[in-house]
N, C-alpha and C positions, 0 to 999 in steps of 0.2 A: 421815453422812446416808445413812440406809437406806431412804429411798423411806417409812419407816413414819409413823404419824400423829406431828406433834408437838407438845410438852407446852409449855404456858405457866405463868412463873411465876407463884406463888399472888398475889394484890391484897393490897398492906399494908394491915394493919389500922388501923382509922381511918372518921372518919364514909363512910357511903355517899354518892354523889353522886348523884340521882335525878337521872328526865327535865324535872324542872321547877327550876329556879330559884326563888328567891325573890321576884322583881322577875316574874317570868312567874305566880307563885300568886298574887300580887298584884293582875297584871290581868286575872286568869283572874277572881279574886276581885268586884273593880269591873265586869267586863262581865257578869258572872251575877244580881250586884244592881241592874246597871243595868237588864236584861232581866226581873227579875221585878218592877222598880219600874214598867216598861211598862207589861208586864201588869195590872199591879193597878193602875195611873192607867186604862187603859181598859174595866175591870171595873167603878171606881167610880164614875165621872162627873166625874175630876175634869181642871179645864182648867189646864195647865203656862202660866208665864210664859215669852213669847215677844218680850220686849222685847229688842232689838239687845245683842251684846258689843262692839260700838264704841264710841265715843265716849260723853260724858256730858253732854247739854246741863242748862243749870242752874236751867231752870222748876223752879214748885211748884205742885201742887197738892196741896192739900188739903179733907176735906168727910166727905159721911157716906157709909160704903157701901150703896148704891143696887143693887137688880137690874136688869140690863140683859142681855138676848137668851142669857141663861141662865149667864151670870157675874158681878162685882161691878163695876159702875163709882164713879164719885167725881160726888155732887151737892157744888158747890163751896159755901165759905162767904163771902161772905156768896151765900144759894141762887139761883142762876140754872140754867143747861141742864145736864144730868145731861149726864159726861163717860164715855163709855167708856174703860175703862185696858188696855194691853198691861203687866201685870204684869213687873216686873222676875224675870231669871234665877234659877229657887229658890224663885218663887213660886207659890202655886197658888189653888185655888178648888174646895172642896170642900163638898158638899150634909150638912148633920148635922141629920136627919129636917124639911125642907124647911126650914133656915137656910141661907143660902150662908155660908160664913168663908172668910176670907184666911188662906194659912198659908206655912209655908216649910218646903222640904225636905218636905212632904207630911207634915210629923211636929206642927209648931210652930202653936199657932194666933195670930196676929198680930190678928184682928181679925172680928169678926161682923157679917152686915148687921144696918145699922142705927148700926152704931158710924162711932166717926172717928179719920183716917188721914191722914198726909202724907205725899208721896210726891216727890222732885225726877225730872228728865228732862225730855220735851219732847215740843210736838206731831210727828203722823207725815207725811209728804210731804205728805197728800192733805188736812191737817186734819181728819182724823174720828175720829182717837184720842189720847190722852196717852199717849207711851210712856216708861212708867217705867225708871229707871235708879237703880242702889243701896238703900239698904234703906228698907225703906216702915214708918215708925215709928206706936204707935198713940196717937190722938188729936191736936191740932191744936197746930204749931208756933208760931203767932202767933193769937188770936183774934177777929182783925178778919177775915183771909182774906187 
């Protein structure tokens, strides 16, 4: 040891190890498309499903979808008060040249106003909405109501 600079040995040859992991590109991955999926939900007009990840109560309702306060509610079957829906998680509400559709994942379209839809879940605290739980299937599960 001569005080001089010293040498390390050369790195065995073999894959590189970058600054990212694979499980970190991953989420680098999903928070970049979650951030551009933002972006373009608030670009478009369209309204995310905002129904609870709790529990699943075990109403139904089903009906046609109805325009309400600039998204799709449920006029039930047989037709009484048009129900406003908190769309289940996934779901959304997009304008396709002044049609409202129900969709999923903002990719899928489940359903058009005007069409029918069932949907389980329950009312919300205050009774002034149905808030959907699980997947909202299209056209009417039993045709009485």
């Amino acid at each position: 040891m001569d005080g001089g600079p010293t040498r390390r040995a050369p790195l065995a040859a073999g894959p590189r190890v970058g600054l990212l992991t694979e499980v970190k590109m991953r989420k680098l991955v999903i928070a970049t498309a979650a951030i551009l999926a933002a972006g373009a939900v608030g670009s478009t007009g369209v309204v995310l499903g905002t129904a609870s990840l709790g529990g699943c109560p075990t109403a139904l309702v089903q009906g046609t979808l109805v325009r309400v306060d600039g998204t799709l509610g449920v006029e039930p079957v047989p037709p009484g008060q048009v129900m406003p829906v908190a769309w289940p998680i996934g779901y959304g509400v997009r304008d396709d040249q002044g049609v409202l559709v129900l969709t999923r994942f903002l990719v899928v379209d489940v359903a058009r106003e005007g069409g029918t839809v069932s949907v389980g879940g329950g009312m919300s605290a205050d009774d002034s909405t149905f808030e959907g739980c699980g997947p909202v299937r299209n056209g009417l599960l039993s045709p009485d109501g």
